[in-house]
Residue, then its C-alpha position, 0 to 999 in steps of 0.5 A: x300578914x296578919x289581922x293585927x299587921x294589917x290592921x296597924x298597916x291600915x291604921x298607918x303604922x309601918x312595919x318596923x324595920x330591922x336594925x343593920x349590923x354592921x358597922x355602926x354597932x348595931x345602933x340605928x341614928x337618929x332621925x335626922x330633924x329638920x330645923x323649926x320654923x318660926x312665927x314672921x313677927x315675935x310679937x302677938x296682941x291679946x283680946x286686950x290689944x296688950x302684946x307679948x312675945x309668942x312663947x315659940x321663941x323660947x319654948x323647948x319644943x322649938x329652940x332645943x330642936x334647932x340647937x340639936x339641929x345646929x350642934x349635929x345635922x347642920x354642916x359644918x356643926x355650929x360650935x359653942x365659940x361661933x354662937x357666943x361671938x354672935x350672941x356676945x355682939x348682941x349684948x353689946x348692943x344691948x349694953x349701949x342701949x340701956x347702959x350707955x343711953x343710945x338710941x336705936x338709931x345710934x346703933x342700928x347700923x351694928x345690929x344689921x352687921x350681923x348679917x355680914x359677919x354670918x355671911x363672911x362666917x359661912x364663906x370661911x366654913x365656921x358656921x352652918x348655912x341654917x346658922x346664918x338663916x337664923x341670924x338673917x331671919x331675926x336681923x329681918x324680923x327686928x328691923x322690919x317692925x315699927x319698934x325695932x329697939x323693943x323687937x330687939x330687947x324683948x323678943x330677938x335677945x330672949x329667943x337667942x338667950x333661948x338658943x345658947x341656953x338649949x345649945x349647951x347641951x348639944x353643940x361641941x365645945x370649941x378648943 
């Protein structure tokens, strides 16, 4: 081994690894990613007492690594129709609450069905068991906070808009 070797060794960097012929074509995968993990509540407070929504929720560093995860490492692959018919509820919730003057109360109880629909999703194989992390964790999230309409609206509805957004690139269409 060389001074130069052994110095990168000692520094961390490992050796590279010749890729394998054979047949993959040569081409090496991909590291396999595990899914992010994400802040327990979506809100922050500033110095000032003002809340926002914690930008790991949104940001791309985070989400478009999860949708990779979803679209290709998770089994089954989430596809593009099983994120819409989860994301589509949602809106529709959204929809009575701002445009038919619902209260939170009133509509609760279909917001915390998503956790059956994703259990009865995965039982059946459409959906990935991360998949259904993601929906349980958020339901959880929402429903454990002293303002669950506002944790709705303002942080569980931009975070999924976030997912299907990065999603487009990486889940498979449905046919």
């Amino acid at each position: 081994m060389t001074s130069m070797e052994d110095a990168m060794k000692k520094a961390g960097f490992q050796p590279e690894q010749r890729e394998r012929r054979g047949r993959g074509g040569g081409r090496n995968k991909p590291p396999r990613e595990d899914p992010p993990k994400f802040p327990d509540s979506y809100f922050e407070t500033d110095n000032q007492g003002r809340s926002y929504l914690q930008p790991a929720f949104v940001s791309k560093r985070n989400v478009d690594i999860l949708a990779r995860y979803l679209g290709r490492n998770a089994k089954p692959n989430l596809t593009t129709g099983q994120l819409r018919r989860f994301f589509n509820h949602c809106r529709e919730i959204e929809r009575r609450l701002k445009v038919d003057g619902e209260s939170w109360h009133q509509v609760s109880a279909g917001f915390e069905a998503l956790c059956y629909h994703a259990q009865n999703a995965k039982s059946a194989g459409k959906i990935p068991q991360e998949f259904q992390n993601f929906i349980d964790d958020n339901v959880k999230r929402v429903i454990s906070t002293k303002e669950p309409e506002r944790a709705f609206l303002d942080g569980f509805l931009p975070h999924f808009e976030a997912l299907v957004g990065f999603g487009a690139a990486h889940l498979r269409k449905d046919s």
